[in-house]
C-alpha positions as MATLAB code, in Angstrom:
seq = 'XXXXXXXXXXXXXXXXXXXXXXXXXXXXXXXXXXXXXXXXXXXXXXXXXXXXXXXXXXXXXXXXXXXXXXXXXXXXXXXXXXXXXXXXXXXXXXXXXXXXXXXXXXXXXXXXXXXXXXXXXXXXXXXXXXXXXXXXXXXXXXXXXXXXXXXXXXXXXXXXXXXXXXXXXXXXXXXXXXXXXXXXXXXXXXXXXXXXXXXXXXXXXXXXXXXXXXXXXXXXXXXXXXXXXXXXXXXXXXXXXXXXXXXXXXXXXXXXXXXXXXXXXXXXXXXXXXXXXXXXXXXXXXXXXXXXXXXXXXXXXXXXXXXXXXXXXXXXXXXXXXXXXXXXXXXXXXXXXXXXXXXXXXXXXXXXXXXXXXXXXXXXXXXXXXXXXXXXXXXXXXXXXXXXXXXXXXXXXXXXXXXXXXXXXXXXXXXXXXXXXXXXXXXXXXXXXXXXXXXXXXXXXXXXXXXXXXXXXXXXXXXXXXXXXXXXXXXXXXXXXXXXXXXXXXXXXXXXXXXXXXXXXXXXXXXXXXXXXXXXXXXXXXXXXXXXXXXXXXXXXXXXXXXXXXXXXXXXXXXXXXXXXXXXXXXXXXXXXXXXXXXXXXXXXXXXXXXXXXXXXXX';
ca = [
       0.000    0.000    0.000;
       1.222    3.245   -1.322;
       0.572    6.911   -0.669;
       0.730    8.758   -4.042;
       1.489   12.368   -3.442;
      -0.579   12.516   -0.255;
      -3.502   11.531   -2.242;
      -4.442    8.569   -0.883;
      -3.778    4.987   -0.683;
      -3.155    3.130   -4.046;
      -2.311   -0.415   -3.947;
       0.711   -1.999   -6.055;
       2.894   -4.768   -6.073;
       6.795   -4.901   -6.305;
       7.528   -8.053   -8.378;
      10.881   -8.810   -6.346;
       9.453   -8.196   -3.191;
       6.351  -10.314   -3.732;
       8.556  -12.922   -5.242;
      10.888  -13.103   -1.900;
       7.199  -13.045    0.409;
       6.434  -16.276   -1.585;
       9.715  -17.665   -1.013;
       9.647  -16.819    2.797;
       6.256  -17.739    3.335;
       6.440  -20.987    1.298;
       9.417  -22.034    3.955;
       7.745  -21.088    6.672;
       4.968  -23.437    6.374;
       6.938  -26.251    5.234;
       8.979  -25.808    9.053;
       5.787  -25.764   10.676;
       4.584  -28.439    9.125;
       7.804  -30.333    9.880;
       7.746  -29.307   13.391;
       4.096  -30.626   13.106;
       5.363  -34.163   12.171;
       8.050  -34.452   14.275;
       6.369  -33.491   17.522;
       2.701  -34.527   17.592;
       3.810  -38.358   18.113;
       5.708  -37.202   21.107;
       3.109  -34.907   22.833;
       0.223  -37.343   22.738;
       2.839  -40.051   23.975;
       3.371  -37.582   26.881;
      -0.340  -36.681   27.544;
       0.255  -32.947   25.703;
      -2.686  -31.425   23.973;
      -2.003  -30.915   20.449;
      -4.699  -28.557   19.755;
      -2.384  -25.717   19.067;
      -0.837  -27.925   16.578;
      -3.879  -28.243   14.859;
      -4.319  -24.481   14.718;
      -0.602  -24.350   13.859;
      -1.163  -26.755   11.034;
      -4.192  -25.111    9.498;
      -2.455  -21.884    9.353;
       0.804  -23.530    7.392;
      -2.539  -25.117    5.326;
      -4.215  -21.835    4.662;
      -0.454  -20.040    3.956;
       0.100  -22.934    1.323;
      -3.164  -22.214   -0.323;
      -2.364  -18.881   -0.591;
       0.884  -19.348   -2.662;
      -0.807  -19.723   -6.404;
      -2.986  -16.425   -6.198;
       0.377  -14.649   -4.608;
       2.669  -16.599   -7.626;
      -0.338  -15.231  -10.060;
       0.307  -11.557   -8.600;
       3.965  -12.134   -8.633;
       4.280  -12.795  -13.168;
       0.929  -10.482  -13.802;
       2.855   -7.655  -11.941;
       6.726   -8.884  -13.143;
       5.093   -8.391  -16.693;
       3.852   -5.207  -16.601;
       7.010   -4.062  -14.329;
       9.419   -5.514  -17.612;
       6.802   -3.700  -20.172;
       6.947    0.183  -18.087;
      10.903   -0.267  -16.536;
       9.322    0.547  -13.080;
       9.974   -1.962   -9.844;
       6.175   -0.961   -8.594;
       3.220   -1.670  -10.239;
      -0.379   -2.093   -9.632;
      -1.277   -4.895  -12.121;
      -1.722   -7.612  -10.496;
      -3.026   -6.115   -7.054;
      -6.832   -5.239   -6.308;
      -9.614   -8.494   -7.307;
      -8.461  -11.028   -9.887;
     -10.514  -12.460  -12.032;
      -9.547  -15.852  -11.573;
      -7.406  -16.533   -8.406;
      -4.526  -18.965   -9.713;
      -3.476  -19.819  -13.077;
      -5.173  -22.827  -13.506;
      -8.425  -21.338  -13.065;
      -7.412  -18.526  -15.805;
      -5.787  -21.178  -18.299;
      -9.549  -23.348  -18.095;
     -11.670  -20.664  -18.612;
      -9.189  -19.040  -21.393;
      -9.802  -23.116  -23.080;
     -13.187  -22.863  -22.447;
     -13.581  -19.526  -23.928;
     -11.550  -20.930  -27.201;
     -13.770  -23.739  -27.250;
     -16.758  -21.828  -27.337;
     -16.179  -19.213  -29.810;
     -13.289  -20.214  -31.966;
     -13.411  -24.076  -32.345;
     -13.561  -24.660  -36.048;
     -13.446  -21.232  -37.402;
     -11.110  -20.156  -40.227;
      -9.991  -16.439  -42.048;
     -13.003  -15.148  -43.320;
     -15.611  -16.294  -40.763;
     -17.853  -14.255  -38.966;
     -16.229  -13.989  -35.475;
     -18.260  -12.936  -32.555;
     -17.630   -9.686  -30.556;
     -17.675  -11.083  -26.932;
     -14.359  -12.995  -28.644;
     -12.462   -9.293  -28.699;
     -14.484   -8.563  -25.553;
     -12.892  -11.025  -23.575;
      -9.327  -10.262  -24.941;
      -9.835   -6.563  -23.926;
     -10.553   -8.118  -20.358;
      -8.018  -10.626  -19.854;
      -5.400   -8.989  -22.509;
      -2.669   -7.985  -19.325;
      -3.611  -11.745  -17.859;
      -0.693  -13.984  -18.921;
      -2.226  -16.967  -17.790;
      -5.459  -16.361  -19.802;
      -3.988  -15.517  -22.932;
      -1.187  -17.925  -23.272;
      -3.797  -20.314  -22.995;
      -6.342  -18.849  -25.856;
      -3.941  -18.095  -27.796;
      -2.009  -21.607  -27.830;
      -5.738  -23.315  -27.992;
      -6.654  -21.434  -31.460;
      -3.190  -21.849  -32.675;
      -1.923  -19.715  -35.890;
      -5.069  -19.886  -38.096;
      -7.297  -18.465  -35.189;
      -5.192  -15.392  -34.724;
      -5.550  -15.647  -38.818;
      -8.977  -15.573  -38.390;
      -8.966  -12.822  -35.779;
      -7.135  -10.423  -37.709;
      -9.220  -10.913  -40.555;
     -12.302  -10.057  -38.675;
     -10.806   -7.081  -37.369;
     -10.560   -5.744  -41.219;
     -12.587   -2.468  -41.405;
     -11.931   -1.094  -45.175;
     -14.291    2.010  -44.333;
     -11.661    2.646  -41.294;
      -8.154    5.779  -41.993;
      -5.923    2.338  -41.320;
      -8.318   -0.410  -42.972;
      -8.801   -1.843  -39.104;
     -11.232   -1.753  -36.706;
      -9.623   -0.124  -33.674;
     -12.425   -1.604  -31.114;
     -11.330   -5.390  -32.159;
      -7.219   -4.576  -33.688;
      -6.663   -2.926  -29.991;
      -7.228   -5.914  -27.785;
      -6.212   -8.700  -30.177;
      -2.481   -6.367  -30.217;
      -2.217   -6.374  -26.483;
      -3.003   -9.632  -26.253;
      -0.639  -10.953  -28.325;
       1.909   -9.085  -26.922;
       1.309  -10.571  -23.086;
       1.192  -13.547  -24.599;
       4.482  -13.236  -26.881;
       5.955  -13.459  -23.361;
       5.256  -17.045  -22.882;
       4.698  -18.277  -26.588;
       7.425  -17.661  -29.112;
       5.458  -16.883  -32.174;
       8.248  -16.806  -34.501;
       8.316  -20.032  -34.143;
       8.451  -21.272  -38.002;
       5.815  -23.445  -37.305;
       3.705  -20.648  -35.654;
       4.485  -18.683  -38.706;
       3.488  -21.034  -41.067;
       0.022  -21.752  -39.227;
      -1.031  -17.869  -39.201;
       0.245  -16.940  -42.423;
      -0.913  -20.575  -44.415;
       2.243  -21.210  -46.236;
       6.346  -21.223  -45.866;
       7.452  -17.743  -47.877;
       8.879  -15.093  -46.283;
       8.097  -11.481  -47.120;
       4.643  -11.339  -44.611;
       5.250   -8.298  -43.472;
       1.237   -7.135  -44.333;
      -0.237   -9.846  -42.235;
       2.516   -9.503  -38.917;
       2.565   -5.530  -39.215;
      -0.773   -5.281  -38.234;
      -0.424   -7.624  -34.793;
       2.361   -4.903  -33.315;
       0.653   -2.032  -33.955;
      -0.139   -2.028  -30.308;
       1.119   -4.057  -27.580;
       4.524   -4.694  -25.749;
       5.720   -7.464  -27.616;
       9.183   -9.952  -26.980;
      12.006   -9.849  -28.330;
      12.036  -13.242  -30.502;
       8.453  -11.622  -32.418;
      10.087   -8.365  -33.272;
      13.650   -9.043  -33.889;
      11.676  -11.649  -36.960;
       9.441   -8.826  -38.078;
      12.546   -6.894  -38.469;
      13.999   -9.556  -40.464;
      10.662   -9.449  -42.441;
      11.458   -5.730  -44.000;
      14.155   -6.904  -45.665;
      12.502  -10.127  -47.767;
      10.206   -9.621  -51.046;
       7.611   -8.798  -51.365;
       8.954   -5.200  -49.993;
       6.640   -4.232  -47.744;
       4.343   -0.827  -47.547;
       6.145    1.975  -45.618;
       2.982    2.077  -43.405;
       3.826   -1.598  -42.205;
       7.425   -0.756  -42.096;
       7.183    2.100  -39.755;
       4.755   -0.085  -37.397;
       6.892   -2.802  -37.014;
       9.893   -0.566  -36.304;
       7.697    1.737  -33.832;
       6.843   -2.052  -31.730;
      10.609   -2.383  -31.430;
      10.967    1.150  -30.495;
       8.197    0.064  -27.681;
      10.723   -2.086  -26.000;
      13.940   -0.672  -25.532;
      15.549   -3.790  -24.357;
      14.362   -5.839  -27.375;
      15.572   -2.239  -29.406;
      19.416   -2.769  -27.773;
      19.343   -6.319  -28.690;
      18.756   -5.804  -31.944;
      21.055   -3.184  -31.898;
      23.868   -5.277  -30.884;
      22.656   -8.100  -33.350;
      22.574   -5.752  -36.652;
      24.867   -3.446  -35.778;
      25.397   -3.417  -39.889;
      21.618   -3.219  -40.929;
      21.704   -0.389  -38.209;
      24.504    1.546  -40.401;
      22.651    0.942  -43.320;
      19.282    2.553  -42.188;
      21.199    5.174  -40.060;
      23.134    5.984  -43.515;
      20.057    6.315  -45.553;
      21.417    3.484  -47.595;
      17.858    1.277  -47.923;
      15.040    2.072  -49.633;
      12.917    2.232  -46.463;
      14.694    5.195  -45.756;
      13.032    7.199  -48.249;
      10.454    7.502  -46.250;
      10.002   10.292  -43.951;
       7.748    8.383  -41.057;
      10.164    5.414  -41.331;
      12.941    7.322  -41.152;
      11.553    8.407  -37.619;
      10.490    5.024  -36.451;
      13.965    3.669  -37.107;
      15.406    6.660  -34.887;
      12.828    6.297  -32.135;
      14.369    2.305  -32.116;
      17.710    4.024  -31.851;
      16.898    6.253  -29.266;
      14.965    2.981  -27.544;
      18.608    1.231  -27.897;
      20.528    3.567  -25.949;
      18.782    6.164  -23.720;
      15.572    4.636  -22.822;
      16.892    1.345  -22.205;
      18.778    2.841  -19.475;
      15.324    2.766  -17.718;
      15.240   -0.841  -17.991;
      18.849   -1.982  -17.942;
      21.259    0.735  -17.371;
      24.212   -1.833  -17.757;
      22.899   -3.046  -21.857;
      22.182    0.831  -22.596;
      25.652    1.839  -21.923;
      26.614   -1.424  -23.993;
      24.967   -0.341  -26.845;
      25.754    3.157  -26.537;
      29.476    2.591  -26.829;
      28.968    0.084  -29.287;
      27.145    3.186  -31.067;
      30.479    5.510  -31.044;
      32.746    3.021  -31.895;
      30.534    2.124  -35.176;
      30.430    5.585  -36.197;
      33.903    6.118  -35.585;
      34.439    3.122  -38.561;
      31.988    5.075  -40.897;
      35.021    6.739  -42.527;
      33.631    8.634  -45.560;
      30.209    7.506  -44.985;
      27.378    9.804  -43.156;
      24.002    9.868  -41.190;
      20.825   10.764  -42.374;
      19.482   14.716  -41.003;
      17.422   12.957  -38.263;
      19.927   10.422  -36.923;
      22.519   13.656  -36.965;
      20.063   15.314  -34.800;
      19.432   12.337  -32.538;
      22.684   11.883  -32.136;
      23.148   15.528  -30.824;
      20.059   14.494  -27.882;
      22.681   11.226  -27.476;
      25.708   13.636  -26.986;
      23.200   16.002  -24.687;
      22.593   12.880  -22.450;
      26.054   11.301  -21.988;
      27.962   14.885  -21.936;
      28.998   14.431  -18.404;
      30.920   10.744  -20.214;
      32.062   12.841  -23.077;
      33.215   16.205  -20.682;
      35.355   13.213  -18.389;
      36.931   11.553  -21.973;
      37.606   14.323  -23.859;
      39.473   15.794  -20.813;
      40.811   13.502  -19.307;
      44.545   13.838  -18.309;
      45.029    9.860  -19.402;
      42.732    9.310  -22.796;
      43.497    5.712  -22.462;
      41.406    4.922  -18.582;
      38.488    5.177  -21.080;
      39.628    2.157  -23.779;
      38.345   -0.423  -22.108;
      35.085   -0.199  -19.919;
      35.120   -1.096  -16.013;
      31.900   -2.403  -15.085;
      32.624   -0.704  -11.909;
      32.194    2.964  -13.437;
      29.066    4.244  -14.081;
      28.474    5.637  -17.159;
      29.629    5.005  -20.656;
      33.355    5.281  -21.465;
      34.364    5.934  -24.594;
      38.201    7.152  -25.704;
      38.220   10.753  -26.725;
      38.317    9.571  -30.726;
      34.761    7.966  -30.615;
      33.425   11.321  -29.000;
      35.056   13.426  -32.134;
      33.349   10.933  -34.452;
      30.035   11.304  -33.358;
      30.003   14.827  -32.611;
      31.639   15.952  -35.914;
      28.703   13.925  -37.610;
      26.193   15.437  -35.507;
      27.448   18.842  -35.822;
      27.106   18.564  -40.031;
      23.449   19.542  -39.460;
      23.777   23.460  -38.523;
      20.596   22.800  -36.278;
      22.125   20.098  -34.283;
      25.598   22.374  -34.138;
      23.732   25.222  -32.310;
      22.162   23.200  -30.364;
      25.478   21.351  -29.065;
      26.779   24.369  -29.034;
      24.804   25.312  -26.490;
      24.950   22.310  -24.374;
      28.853   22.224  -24.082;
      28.483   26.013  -22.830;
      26.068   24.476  -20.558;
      29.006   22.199  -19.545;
      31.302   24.428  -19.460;
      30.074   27.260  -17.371;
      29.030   24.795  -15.199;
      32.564   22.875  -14.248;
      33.942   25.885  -14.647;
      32.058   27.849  -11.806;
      32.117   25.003   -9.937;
      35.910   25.138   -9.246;
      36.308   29.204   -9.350;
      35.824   30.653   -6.236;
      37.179   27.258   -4.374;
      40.203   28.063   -2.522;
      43.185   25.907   -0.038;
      45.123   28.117    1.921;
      47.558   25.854    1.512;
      47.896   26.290   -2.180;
      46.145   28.611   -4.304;
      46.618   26.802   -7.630;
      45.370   23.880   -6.728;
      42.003   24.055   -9.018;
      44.109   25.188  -12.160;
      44.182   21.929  -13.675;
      40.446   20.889  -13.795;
      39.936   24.930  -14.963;
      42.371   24.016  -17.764;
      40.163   21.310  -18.486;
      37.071   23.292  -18.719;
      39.042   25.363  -21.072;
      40.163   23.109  -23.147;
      36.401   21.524  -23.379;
      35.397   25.132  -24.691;
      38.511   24.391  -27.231;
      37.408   21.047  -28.413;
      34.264   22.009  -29.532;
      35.911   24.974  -31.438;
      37.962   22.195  -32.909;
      34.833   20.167  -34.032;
      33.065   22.768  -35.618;
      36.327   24.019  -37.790;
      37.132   20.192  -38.595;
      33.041   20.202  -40.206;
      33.546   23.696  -41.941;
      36.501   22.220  -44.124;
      35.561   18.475  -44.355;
      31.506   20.402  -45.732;
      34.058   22.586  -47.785;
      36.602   19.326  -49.149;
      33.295   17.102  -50.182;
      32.092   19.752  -52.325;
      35.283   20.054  -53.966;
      34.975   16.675  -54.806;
      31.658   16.479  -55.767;
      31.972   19.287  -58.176;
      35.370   17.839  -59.969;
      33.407   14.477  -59.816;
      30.494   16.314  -61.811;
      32.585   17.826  -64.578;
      34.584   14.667  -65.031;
      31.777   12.650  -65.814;
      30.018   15.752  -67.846;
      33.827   16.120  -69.949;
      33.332   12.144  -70.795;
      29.619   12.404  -71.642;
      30.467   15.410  -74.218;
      33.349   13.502  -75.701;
      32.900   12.537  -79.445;
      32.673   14.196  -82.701;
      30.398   16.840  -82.795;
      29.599   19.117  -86.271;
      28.376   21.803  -83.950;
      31.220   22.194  -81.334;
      29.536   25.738  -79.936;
      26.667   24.072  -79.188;
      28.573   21.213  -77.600;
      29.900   23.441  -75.603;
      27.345   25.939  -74.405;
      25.654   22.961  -73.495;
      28.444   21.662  -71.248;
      28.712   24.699  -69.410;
      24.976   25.226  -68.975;
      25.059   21.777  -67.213;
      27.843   22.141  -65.177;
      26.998   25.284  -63.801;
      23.372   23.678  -63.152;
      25.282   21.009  -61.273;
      27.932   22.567  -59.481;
      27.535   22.427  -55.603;
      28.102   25.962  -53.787;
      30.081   25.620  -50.349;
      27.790   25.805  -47.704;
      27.691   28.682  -45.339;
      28.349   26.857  -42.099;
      28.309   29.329  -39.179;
      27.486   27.973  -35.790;
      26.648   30.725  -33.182;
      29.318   29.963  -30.769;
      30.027   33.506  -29.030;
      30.558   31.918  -25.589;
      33.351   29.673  -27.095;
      34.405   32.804  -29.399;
      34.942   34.791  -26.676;
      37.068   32.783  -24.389;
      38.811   31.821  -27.052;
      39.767   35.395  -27.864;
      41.281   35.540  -23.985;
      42.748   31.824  -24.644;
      44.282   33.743  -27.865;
      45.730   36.564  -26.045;
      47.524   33.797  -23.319;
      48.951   31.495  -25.917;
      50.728   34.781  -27.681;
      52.190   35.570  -25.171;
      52.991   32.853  -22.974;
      54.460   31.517  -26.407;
      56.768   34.070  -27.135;
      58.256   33.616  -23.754;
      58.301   29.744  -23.651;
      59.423   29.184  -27.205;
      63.076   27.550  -27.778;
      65.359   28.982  -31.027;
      63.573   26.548  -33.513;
      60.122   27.553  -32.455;
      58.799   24.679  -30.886;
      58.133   24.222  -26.864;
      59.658   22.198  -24.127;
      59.158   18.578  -24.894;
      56.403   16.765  -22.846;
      56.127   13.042  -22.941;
      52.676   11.016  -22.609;
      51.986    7.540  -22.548;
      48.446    6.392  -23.644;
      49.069    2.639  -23.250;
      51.094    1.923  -26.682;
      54.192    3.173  -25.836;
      55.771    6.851  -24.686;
      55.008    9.496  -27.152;
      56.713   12.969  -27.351;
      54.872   16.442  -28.214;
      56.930   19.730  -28.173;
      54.253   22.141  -29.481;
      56.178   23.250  -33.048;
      53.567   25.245  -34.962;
      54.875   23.940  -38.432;
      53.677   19.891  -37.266;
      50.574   21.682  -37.600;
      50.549   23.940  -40.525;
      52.070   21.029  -42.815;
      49.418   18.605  -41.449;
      46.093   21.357  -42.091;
      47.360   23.839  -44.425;
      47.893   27.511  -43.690;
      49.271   29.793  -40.983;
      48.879   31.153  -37.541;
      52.622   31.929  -37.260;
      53.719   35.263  -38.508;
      57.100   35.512  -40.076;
      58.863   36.955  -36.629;
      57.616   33.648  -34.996;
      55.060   35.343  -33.356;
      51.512   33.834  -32.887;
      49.085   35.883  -35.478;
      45.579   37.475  -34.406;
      42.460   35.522  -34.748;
      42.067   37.362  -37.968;
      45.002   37.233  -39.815;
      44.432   32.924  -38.447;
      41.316   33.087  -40.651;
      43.075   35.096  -43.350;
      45.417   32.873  -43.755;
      43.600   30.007  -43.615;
      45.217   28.577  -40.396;
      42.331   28.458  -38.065;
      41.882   24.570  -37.616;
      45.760   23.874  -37.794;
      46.004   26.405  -35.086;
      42.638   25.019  -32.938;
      44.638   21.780  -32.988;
      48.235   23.261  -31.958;
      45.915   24.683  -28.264;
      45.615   20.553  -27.480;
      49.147   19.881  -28.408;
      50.153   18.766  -24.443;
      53.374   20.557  -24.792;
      51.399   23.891  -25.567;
      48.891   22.758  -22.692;
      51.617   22.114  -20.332;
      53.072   25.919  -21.012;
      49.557   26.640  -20.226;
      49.484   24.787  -16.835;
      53.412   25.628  -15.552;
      52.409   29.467  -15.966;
      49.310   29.138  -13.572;
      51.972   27.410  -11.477;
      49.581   23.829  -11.223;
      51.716   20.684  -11.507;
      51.198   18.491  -14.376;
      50.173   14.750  -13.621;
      53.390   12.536  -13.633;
      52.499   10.947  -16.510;
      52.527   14.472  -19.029;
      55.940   15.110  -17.338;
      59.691   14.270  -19.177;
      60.117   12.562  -15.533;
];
């Protein structure tokens, strides 16, 4: 008995709890009984009343018959807990229509008997038949018992009466409603993609039954064996409708366990439907359902099994880290800036992290999902190609940001005032990273249209090639087509004035902290990391970075240039990823007089 929000009572059962009652209570009879046996012999040997034994026996009696309506409770209530992720629920608690399982199971036989014994697709089927599913469809007991009685060809038949061609959806939602929910309680005790099973409902052996399954999970919470086949289904031919495609994948959506299964299981049918790459995907509704399953996968699942979700999560980033030139459709780039949104205290510890490594192989024994810094960049560059999803990140990291940032300014040791430098330089360098992501989209949006435009006039060059009496028109017409073809660079500008503006004061620092701390040749004191493969060494030389991204941020008297003349020059990104170099971090960190962990030292 609950008290919801003061009010009033409202009864509900924990599944676990219950379950542990049963056990408990099932023991404690059987010691009274035992203590029943063993000492009833004795005390009417000794002249002892054994009335209280009596008593004590009929209560262990009356506990025992007990158990089967409790065990009932127990799976009605563990069902609906698994279908809502909750640990309290209140199906299952209050009257019962039938008291033990048994009873349910006979009258769910009788029931079949009654109404469904001989009937076939096509038949008439009675209402009360619908009626009683819409009763008993959360009953387990009842429906696993109908529904193995009429076998395939009566949930044939029953889908086939539901038909309603004067209905939006060519069902009748009074009949389709209950006949979905209670296939899906039953799912949970009856595989139905069983081949047999399959065969029976759909009357012969071929695959591609996607209009006749579709249907069944429009409603319902339905197990994993049923909705892992439909998805198999969308692939066979006949090709189905994009009406049944999107219901099928909005069922798996329903159950984000049975969603991160799949997940894990077709991680490369995933790719292709994230990509764009089936023909399913042309379809704006589907394209939705297949992200709601994605979303199902990874942050609702965490609802149900926080230890899968982060499974699948990682599993996520380190598949779109291999997508190499490959991209996401506009609504997985979105969703996968909600993904980043949810996870960006994981992605804040990663990306700054002092040892990138601690994050290449997961402890169960941290919470959260870890990820090395790599797999972050990969999905958050392919998030932030949709402009939309880059303001919006853009204003989550600032979220971040401001947030670690003020939590450590302001917190002092008397001891030593510099103590909170190094998780401020992290915040900083946060701020930086995302500057970095957004500069590495701007050229690679820039580099693909390069290519797609020489692409374009190759292929128009060959198509012209050949004799032609009337060259001018040949090639009037050659330019008219490539200039109808030819891609413009997109004007990518993400609104990122908090970032801008610290990294205006980061700008001013490096200058001059540079020019102080640079050696003859123009790079920095060495600094020596290792990430697990071997000791690596970084000393900050500008050039490593200008002959890796193009352009300049070095003027000619070795000086660091202004944010403009960076831009002018085209050296923005080469300079964005000279900040992270550790040797340029670590002049950072020795002039705010914080020591560097031992491992970014030359000791």
């Amino acid at each position: 008995m609950h008290d919801l929000y003061g009010g009033g009572p409202a009864v509900g059962i924990d599944p676990d709890a219950l379950d542990e009652l049963i056990t408990h209570a099932g023991q404690a009879a059987e010691n009274v009984e035992e203590f029943v046996s063993d000492f009833r012999g004795r005390f009417l040997a000794n002249g002892v009343s054994t009335t209280n034994m009596g008593q004590l026996e009929q209560v262990a009696e009356w506990v025992r018959d007990q158990l089967p309506m409790l065990e009932r409770r127990r799976d009605i209530a563990s069902l609906a807990a698994e279908q809502q992720g909750v640990s309290f629920v209140t199906a299952g608690a209050g009257e019962l229509a039938f008291d033990t399982a048994d009873e349910a199971a006979r009258q769910a036989r009788e029931d079949a008997s009654q109404y469904m014994d001989g009937v076939r697709p096509g038949d008439t089927i009675p209402d009360e038949v619908y009626q009683l599913l819409m009763e008993h469809n959360g009953d387990p007991d009842y429906v696993e018992a109908f529904f193995n009685a009429i076998g395939g060809r009566g949930v044939a038949a029953l889908r086939v009466g539901a038909l309603d061609r004067d209905s939006d959806d060519g069902y009748d939602r009074a009949k389709l409603v209950p006949l979905s929910y209670a296939l899906g309680t039953a799912s949970h005790r009856i595989d139905f993609s069983d081949p047999q099973w399959i065969e029976d409902y759909v009357g012969h052996k071929a695959p591609g039954n996607t209009n006749v399954i579709a249907p069944l999970l429009r409603y319902g919470h339905f197990n994993d064996n049923f909705l892992h086949y439909a998805m198999d289904e969308l692939e066979d031919i006949p090709a189905p409708t994009m009406e049944d495609a999107e219901a099928i994948m909005l069922a798996l959506a329903r159950h984000p366990t049975a969603a991160a299964n799949w997940f894990k299981d077709n991680t490369r049918r995933a790719d292709m439907y994230m990509q764009g790459r089936s023909f399913l995907m042309g379809n704006a509704d589907v394209r939705a359902a297949f992200t709601s399953i994605m979303n199902s996968a990874t942050i609702r699942a965490r609802r149900f099994d926080e230890g899968l979700a982060d499974e699948t999560t990682r599993l996520l980033l380190e598949t779109v880290d291999g997508w190499g030139r490959e991209h996401a459709m506009t609504e997985i780039q979105q969703w996968f800036g909600e993904l980043i949104e949810h996870h960006i205290d994981d992605l804040y510890d990663s990306v700054t992290s002092p040892a990138p490594s601690y994050f290449d192989d997961p402890d169960g024994n941290r919470p959260g999902v870890e990820a090395p810094p790599a797999w972050w960049v990969s999905l958050a560059e392919e998030a932030m190609r949709d402009m939309d999803t880059a303001a919006f990140l853009s204003a989550v990291f600032q979220n971040q940001y401001e947030s670690n940032r003020s939590r450590w300014l302001g917190v002092t040791d008397g001891d030593n005032p510099d103590a909170n430098n190094f998780s401020l330089a992290q915040s900083r360098y946060f701020a930086d990273w995302f500057l970095t992501r957004g500069e590495n989209v701007r050229e690679q949006l820039g580099i693909e249209v390069d290519e797609w435009n020489k692409r374009m006039e190759t292929a128009i060059d060959i198509l012209f090639v050949g004799a032609d009496p009337k060259g001018l028109l040949k090639d009037l017409s050659k330019r008219g087509l490539k200039a109808f073809l030819q891609q413009d660079k997109p004007d990518y500008d993400v609104d990122a004035a908090w970032a801008d503006s610290l990294e205006h004061s980061l700008h001013f620092d490096a200058s001059d902290i540079y020019s102080k701390r640079r050696l003859d040749d123009g790079s920095l004191p060495e600094v020596t990391i290792d990430r697990g493969n071997g000791p690596i060494t970084f000393n900050g030389d500008p050039s490593t970075y200008e002959d890796r991204h193009g352009g300049r941020f070095v003027a000619d008297d070795g000086s660091i240039m202004s944010l403009e003349e960076i831009e002018e020059h085209g050296g923005m990104r080469a300079y964005l990823e000279w900040i992270q170099d550790p040797a340029v971090q670590n002049m950072f960190w020795d002039d705010f007089s914080a020591q560097l962990p031992s491992h970014l030292t030359n000791n």
